[in-house]
The first five atom37 places (N, CA, C, CB, O) and aatype in JSON, in Angstrom:
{
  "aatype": [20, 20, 20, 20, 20, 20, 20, 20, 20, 20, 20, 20, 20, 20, 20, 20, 20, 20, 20, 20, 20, 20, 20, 20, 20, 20, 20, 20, 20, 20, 20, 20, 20, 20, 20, 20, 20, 20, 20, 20, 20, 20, 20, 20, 20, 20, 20, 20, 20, 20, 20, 20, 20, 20, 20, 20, 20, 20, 20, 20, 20, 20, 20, 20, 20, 20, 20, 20, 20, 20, 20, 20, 20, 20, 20, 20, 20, 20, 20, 20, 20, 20, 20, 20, 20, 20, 20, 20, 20, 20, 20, 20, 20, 20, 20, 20, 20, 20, 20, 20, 20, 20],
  "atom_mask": [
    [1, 1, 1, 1, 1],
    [1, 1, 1, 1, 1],
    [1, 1, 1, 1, 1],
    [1, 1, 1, 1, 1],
    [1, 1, 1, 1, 1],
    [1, 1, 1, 1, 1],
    [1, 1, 1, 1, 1],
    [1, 1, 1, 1, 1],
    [1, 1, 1, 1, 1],
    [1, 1, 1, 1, 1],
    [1, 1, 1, 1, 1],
    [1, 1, 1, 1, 1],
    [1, 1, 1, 1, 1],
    [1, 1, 1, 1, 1],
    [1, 1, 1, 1, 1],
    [1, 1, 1, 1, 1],
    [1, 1, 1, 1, 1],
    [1, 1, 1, 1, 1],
    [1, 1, 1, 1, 1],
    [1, 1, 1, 1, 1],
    [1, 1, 1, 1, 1],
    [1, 1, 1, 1, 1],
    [1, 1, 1, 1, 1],
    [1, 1, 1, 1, 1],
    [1, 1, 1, 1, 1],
    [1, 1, 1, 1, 1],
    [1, 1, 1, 1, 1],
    [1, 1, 1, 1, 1],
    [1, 1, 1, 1, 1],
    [1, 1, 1, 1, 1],
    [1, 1, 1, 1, 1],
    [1, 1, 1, 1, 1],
    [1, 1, 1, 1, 1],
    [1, 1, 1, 1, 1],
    [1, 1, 1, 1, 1],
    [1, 1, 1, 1, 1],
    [1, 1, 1, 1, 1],
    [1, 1, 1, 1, 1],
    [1, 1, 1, 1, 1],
    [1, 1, 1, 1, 1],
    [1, 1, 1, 1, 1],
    [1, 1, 1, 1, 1],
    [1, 1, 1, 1, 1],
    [1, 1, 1, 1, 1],
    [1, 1, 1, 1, 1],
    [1, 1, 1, 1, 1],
    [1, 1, 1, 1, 1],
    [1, 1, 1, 1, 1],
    [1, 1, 1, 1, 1],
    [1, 1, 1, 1, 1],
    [1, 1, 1, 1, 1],
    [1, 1, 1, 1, 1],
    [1, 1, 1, 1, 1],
    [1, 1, 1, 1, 1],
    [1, 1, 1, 1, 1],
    [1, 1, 1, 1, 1],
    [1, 1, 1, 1, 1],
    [1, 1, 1, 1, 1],
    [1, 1, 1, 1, 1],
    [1, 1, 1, 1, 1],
    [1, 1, 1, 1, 1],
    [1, 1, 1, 1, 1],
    [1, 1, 1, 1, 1],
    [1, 1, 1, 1, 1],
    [1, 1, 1, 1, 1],
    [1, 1, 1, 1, 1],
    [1, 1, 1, 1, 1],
    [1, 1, 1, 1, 1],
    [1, 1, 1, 1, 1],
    [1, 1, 1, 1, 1],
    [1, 1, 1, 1, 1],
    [1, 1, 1, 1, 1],
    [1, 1, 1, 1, 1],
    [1, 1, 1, 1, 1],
    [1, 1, 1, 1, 1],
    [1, 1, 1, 1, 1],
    [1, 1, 1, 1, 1],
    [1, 1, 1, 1, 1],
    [1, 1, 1, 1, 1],
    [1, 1, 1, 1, 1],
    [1, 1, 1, 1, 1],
    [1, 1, 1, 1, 1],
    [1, 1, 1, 1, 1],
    [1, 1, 1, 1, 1],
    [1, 1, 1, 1, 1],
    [1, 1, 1, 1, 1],
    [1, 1, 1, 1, 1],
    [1, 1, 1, 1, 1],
    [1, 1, 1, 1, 1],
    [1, 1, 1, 1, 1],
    [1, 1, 1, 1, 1],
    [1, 1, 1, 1, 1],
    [1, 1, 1, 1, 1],
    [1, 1, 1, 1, 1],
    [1, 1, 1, 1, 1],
    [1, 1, 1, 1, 1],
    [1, 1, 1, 1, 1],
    [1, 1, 1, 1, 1],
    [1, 1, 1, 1, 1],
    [1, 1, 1, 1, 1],
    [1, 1, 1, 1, 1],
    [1, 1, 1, 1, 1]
  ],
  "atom_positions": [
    [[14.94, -1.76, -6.73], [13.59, -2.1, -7.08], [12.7, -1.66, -5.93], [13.45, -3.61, -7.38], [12.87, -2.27, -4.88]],
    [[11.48, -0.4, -5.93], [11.04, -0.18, -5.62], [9.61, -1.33, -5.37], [11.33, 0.76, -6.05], [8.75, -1.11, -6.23]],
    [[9.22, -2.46, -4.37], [8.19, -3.33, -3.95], [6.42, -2.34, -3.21], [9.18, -4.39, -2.62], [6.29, -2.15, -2.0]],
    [[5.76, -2.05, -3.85], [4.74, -1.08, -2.54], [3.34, -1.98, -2.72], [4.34, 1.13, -3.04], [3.09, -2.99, -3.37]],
    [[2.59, -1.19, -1.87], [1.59, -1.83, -1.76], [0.33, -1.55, -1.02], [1.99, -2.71, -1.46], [0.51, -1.37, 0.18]],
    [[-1.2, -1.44, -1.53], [-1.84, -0.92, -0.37], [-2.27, 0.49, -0.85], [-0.87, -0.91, 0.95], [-2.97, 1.22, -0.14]],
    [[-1.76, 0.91, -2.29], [-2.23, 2.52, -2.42], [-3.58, 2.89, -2.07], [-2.11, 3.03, -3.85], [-3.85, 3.95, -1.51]],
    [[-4.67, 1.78, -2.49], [-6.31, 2.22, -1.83], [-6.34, 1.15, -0.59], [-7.96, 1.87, -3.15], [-5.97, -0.02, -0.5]],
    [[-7.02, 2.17, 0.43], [-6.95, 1.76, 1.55], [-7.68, 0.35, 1.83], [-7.36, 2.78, 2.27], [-7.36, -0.31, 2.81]],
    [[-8.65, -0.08, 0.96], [-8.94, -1.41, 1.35], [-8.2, -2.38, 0.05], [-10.74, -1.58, 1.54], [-8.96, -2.72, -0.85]],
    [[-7.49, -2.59, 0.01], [-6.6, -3.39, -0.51], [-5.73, -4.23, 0.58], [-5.81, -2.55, -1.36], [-4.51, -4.31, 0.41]],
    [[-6.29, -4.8, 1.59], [-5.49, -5.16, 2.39], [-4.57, -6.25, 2.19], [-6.1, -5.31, 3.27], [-3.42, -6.14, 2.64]],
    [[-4.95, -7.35, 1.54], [-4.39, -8.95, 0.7], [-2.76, -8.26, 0.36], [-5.6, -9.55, -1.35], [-1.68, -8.69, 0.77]],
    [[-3.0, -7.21, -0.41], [-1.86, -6.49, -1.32], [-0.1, -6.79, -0.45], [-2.38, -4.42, -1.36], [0.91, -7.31, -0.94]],
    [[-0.3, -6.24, 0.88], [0.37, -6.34, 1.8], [0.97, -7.29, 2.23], [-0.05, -6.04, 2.43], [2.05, -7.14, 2.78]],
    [[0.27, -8.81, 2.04], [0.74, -9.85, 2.15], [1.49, -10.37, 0.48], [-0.44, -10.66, 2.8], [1.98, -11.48, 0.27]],
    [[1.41, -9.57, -0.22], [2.39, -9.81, -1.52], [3.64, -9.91, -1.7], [2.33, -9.06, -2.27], [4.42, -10.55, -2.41]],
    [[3.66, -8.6, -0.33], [5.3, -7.49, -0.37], [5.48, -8.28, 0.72], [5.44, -5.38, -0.11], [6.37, -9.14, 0.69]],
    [[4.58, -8.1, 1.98], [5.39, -9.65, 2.69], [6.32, -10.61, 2.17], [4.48, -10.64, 2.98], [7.49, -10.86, 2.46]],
    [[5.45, -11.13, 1.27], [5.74, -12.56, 0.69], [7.41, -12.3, 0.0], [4.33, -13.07, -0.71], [8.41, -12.89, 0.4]],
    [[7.39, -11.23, -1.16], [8.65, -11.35, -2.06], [9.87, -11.31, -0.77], [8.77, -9.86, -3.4], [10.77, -12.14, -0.65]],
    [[9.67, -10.25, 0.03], [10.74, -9.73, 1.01], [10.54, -10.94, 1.64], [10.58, -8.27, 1.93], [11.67, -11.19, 2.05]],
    [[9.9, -11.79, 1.95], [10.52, -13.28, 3.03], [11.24, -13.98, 2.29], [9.4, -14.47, 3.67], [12.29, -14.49, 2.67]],
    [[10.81, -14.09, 1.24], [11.2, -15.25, -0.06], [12.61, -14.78, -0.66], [9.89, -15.25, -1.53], [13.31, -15.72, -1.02]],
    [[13.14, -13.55, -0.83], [14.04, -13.51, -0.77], [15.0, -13.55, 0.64], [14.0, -12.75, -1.46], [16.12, -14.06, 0.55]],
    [[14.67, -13.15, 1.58], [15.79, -13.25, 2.71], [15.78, -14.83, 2.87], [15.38, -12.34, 4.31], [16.75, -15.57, 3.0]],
    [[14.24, -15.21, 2.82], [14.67, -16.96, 3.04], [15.24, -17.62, 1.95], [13.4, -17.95, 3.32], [15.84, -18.66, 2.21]],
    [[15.2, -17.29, 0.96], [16.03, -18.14, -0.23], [16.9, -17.98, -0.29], [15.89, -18.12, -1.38], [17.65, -18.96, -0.23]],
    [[17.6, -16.3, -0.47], [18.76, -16.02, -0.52], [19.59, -16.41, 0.57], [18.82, -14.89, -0.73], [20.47, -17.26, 0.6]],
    [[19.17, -15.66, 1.47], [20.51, -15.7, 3.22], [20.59, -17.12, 3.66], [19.79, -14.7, 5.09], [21.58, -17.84, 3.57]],
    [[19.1, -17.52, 4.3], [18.97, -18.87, 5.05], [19.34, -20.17, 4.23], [17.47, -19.04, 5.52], [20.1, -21.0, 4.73]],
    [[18.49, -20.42, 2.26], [18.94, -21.59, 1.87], [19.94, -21.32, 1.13], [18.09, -22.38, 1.3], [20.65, -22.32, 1.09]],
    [[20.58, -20.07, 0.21], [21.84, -19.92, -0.4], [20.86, -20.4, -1.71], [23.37, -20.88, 0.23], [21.24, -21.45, -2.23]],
    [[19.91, -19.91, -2.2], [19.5, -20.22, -3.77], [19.94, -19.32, -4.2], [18.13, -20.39, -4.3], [19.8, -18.16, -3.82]],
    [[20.99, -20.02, -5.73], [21.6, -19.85, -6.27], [20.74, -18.39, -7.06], [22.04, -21.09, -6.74], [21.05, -17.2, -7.01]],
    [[19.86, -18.91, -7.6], [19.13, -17.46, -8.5], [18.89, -16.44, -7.59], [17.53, -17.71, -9.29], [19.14, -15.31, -7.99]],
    [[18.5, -16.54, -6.54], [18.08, -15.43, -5.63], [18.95, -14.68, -5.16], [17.48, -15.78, -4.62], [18.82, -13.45, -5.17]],
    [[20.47, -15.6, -4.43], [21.45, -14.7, -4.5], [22.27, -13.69, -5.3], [21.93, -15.15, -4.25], [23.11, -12.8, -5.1]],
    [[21.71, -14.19, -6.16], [21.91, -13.5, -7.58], [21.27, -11.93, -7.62], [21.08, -14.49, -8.82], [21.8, -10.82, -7.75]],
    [[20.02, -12.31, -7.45], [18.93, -11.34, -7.9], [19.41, -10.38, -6.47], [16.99, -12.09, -8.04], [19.53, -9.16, -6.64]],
    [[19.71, -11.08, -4.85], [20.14, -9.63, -3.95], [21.53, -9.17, -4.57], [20.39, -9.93, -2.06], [21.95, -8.04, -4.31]],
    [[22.12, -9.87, -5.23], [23.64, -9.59, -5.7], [23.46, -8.24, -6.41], [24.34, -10.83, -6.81], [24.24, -7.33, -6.12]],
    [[22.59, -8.06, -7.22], [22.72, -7.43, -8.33], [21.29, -6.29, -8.54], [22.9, -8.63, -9.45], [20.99, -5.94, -9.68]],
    [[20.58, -5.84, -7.49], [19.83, -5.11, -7.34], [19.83, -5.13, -5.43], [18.59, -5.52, -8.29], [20.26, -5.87, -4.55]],
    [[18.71, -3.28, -5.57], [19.05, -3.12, -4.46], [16.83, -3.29, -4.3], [20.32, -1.48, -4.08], [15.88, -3.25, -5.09]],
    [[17.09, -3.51, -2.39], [15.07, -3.66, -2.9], [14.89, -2.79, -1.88], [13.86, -5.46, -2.7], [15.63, -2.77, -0.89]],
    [[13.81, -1.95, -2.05], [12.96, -1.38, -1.0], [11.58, -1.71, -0.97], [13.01, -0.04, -1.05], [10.98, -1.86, -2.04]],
    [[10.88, -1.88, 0.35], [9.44, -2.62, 0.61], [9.0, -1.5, 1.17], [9.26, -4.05, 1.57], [9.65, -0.8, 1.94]],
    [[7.66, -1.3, 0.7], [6.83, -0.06, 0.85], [5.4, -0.8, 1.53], [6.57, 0.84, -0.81], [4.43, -0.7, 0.78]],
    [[5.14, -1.52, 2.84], [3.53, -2.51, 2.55], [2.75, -1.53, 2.8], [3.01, -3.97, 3.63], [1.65, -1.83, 2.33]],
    [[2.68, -0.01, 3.51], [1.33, 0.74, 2.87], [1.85, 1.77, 2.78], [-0.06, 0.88, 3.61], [2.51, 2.35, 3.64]],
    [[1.56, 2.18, 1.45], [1.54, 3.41, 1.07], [0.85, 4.48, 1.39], [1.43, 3.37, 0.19], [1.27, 5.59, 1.73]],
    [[-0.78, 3.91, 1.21], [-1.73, 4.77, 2.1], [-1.96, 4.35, 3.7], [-3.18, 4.72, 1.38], [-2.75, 3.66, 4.35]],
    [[-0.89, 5.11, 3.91], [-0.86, 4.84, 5.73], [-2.55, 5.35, 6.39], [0.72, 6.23, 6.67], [-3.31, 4.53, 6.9]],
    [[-2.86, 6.64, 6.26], [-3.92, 7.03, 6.72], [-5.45, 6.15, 6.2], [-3.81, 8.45, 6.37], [-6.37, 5.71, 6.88]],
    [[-5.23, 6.16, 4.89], [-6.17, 4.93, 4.5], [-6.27, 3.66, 5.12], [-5.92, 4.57, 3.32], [-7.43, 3.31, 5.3]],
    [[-5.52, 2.98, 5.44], [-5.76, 1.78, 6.0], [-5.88, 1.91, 7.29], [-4.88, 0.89, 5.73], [-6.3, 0.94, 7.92]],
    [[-5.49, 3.36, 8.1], [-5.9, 3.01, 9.57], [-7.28, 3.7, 9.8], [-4.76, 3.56, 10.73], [-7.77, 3.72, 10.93]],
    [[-7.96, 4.32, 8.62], [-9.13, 5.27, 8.69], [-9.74, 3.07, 8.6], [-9.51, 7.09, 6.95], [-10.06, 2.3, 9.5]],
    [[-9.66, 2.95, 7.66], [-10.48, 1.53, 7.58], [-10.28, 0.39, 8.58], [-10.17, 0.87, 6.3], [-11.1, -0.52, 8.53]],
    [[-9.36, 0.32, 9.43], [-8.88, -0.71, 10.2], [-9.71, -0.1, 11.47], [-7.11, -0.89, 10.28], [-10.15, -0.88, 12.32]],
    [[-9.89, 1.22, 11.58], [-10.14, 1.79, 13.13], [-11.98, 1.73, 12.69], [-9.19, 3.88, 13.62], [-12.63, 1.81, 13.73]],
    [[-12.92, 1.61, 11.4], [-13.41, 1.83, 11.48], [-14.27, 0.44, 11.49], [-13.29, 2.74, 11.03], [-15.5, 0.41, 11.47]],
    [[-13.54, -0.53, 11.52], [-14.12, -2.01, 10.98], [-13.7, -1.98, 12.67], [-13.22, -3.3, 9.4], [-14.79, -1.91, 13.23]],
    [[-13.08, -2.0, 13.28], [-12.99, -2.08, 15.0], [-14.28, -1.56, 15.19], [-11.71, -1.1, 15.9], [-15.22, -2.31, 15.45]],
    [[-14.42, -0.4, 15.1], [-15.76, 0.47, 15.79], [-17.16, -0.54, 15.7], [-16.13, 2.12, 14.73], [-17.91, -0.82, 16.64]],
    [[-17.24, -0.92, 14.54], [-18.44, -1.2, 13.44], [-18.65, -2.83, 13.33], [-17.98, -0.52, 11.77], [-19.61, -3.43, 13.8]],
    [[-17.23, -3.61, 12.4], [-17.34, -4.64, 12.35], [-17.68, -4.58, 11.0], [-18.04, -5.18, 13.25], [-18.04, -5.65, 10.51]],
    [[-17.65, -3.58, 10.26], [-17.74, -3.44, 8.71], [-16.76, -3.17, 7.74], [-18.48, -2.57, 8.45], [-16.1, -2.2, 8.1]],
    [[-16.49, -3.51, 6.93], [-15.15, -3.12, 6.27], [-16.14, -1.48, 5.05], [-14.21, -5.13, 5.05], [-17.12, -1.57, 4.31]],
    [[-15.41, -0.43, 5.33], [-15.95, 0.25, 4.76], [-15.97, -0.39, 2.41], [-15.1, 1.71, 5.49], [-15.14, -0.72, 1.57]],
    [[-17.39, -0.2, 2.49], [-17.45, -0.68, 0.98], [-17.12, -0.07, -0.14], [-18.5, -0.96, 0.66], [-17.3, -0.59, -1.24]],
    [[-16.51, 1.29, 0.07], [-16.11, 2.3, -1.01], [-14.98, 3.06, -0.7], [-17.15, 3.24, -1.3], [-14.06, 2.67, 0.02]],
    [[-15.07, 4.25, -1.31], [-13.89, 5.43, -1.11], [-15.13, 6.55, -1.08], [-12.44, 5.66, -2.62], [-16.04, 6.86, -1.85]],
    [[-14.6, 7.04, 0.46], [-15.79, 7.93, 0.97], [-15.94, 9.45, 0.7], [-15.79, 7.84, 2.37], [-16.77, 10.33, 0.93]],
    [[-14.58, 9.31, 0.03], [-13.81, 10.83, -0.71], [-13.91, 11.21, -2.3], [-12.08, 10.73, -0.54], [-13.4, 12.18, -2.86]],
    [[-14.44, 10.53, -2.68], [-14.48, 10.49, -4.07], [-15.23, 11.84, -4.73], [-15.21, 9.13, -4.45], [-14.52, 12.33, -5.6]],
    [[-16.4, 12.53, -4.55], [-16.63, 13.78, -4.61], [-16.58, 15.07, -4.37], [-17.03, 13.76, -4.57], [-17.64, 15.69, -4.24]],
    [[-15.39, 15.71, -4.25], [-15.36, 16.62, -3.57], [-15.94, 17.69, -3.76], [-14.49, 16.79, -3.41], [-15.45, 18.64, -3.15]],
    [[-17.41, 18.03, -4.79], [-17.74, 19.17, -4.57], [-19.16, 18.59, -4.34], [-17.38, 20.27, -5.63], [-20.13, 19.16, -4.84]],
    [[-19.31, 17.46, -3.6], [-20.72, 16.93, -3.01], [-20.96, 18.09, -1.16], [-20.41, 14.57, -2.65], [-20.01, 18.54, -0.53]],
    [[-22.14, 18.23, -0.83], [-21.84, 18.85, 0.24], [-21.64, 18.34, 1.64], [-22.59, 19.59, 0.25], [-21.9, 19.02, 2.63]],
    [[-21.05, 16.82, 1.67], [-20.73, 16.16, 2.68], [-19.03, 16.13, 2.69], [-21.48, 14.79, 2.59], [-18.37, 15.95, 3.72]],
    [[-18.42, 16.35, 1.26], [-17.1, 16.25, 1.44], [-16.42, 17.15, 0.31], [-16.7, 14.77, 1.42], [-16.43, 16.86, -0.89]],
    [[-15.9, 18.11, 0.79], [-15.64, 19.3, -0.14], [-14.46, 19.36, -0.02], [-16.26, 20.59, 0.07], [-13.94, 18.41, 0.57]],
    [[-13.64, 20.4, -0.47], [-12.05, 20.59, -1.17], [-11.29, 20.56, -0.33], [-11.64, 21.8, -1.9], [-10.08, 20.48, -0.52]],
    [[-12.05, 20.64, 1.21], [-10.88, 20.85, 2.62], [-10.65, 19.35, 2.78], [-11.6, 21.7, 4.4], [-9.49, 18.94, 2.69]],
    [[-11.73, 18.4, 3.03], [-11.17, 17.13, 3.76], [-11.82, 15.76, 2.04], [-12.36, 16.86, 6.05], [-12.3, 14.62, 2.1]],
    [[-11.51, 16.6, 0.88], [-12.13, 15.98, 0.05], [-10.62, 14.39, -0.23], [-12.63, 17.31, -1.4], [-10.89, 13.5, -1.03]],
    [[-9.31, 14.36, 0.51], [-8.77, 13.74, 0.01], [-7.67, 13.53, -0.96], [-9.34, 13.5, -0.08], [-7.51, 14.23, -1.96]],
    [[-6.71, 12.24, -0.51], [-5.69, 12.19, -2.69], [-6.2, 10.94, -3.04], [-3.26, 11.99, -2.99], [-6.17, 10.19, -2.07]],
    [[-6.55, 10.53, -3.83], [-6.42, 9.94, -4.71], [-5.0, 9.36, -5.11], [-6.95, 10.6, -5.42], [-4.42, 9.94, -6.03]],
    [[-4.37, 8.21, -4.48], [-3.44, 8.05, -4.51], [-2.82, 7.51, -6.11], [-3.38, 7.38, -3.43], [-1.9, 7.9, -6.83]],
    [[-3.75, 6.56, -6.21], [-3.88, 6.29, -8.21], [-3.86, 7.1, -8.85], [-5.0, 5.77, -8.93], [-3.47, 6.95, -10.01]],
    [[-4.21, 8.12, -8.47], [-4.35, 9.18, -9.74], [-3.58, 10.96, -9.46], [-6.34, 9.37, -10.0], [-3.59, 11.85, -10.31]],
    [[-3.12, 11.03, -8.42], [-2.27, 12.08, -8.29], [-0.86, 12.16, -8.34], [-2.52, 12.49, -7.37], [-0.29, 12.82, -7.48]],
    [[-0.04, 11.43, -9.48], [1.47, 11.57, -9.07], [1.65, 12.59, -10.36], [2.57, 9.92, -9.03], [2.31, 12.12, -11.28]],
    [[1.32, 13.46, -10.47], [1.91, 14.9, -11.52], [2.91, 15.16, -10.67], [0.83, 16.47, -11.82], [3.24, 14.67, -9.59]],
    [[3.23, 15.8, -11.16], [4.83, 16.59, -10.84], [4.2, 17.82, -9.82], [5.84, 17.44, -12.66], [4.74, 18.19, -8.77]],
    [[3.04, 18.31, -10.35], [2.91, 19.94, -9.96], [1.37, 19.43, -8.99], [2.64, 21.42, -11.75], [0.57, 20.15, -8.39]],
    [[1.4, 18.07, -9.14], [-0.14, 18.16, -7.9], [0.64, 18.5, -6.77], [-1.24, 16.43, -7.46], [1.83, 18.26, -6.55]],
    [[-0.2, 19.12, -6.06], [-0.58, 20.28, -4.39], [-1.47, 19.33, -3.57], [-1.8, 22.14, -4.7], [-1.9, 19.68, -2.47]]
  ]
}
């Protein structure tokens, strides 16, 4: 079972989700021995992903340091505007998993 989290960069809460399942199982399962949980590591395997958009969240984390603002949008969203064009226009992490996106 693939766990991720965090695909748009201000989604930060998200992170504390995948926290949460991955404690809740090592603490249920390993530390108290619950019966369902050991179950559930018995019988699946898990991987935790907490950001996906790595560069996203440190473009927003470094810029709320600078500022003290949490940026209020996605600053990439137009790429044929003439502030942000096809070179540094961005992915779209929601919306680019084709097979053949570049």
């Amino acid at each position: 079972m693939l766990i991720t989290s965090q695909h748009h960069s201000r989604e930060h809460i998200t992170v504390n989700t995948v926290m949460y399942s991955l404690l809740n199982l090592i603490h249920g399962g390993i530390v108290h021995k619950n019966p369902s949980i050991v179950a559930l590591l018995q019988q699946n395997k898990y991987h935790f992903v907490p950001h996906v958009n790595v560069d996203g969240a440190f473009y927003i984390d470094a810029w709320y340091a600078e500022t003290g603002i949490l940026v209020p949008k996605r600053k990439n969203a137009h790429i044929y505007d003439k502030e942000c064009n096809m070179a540094n226009g961005g992915v779209d992490l929601n919306r680019n998993y084709d097979i053949n996106f570049a």
